[in-house]
Structure formats: C-alpha cells, structure tokens
C-alpha positions, 0 to 999 in steps of 0.5 A: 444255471440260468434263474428268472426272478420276478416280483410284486412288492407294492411298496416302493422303498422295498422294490427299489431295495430289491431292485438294487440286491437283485443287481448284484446277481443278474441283468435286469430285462424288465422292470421287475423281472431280473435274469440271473447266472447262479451257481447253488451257492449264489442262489443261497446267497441271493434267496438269503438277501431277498428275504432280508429285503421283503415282507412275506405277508405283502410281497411276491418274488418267483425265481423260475429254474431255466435248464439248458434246454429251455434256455436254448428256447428262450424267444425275445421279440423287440430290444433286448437278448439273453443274459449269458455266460460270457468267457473270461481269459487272462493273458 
C-alpha cells in the first residue's frame, strides 16, 4: 500500500531525526513530505519509531492511505514521479 507522510516539527534536531527514520521507509518528495510502499507490518514499525522520535504535545506527522485507485490518480506537475514498486528478479 502506497502511504503519504507529512510533518510539522518546529524543532530542528527532531525533524532531521524524523527526517532520517523516514528514509528508511520510503522517497522523499518534498521537504517534509515523504511517500511510502508499506506492508501492515512495516507501517507498524515505522508508526512505532515515529513516536519514539516526536513530541506529541509540539509535533504533527499525517500518514494519508492512498488505495490503487487514488494512487492511479495521482498528478505531479514539475520534476519528480511517483514512488513505485519496482520488480526485483534474481537470476
């Protein structure tokens, strides 16, 4: 499933933090918006770090579920292209 993640941190050493952890799960496409190919588990464990990383009570972070549908209708005007799924084969 393809996931959205945004965030607001106003300090700096937790959004590079988060930054950093979010990297591990997905493509950054733009500063503070990251999209993500999760499985459930995965999506635990990148929700699970992400709340070892913020401050609740100071910090914003929105993971949007994008279904095929919307994914399909996804509209990028300018650089940049959707984070896909790409097929691995071993020979």
């Amino acid at each position: 499933m393809l996931y959205l993640v945004s965030y607001d941190i106003p300090d700096d050493r937790r959004r590079t933090k988060l930054a950093k952890t979010l990297k591990d799960f997905g493509d950054r496409v733009q500063f503070s918006v990251f999209e993500c190919l999760l499985d459930a588990d995965l999506l635990a464990k990148m929700t699970d770090r992400i709340r070892g990383v913020i401050s609740e009570d100071e910090d914003s972070v929105r993971i949007y579920t994008l279904c095929g549908n919307c994914e399909r209708a996804i509209a990028i005007i300018g650089q940049g292209q959707v984070t896909k799924n790409e097929d691995v084969y071993i020979l």
